[in-house]
C-alpha atoms as one frame of an Amber mdcrd trajectory, in Angstrom:
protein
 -52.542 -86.312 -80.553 -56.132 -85.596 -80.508 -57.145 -82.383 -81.687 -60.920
 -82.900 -82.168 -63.150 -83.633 -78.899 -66.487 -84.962 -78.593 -69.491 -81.962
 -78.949 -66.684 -79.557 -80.845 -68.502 -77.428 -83.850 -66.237 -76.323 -86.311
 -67.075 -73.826 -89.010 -65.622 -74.694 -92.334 -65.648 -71.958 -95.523 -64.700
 -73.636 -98.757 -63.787 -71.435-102.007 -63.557 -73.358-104.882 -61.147 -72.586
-107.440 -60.440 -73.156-111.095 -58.491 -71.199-113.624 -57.693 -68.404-111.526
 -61.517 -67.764-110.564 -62.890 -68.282-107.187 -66.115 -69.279-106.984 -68.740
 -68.644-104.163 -67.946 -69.244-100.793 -69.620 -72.048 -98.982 -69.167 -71.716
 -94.687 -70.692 -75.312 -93.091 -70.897 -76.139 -89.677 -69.209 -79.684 -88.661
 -70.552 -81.036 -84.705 -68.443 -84.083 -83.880 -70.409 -86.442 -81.914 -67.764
 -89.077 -81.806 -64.547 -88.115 -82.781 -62.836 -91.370 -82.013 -65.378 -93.370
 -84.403 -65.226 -90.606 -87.341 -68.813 -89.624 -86.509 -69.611 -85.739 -87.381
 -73.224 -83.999 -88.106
């Protein structure tokens, strides 16, 4: 099953963790411009 088609932008927010403590939030846009190839800006 796909679930990723070509010209989708995800947004992505990554908290990293260690210890307990979060650190600060990172949000990054993801455009896939060929899925099928693993190509993403």
């Amino acid at each position: 099953m796909n679930l990723v088609r070509e010209g989708e932008t995800w947004t992505v927010t990554v908290t990293p963790s260690s210890g307990g403590l979060d650190g600060p939030a990172i949000t990054a846009k993801v455009r896939f411009l060929d899925p099928k190839a693993g190509i993403a800006q």
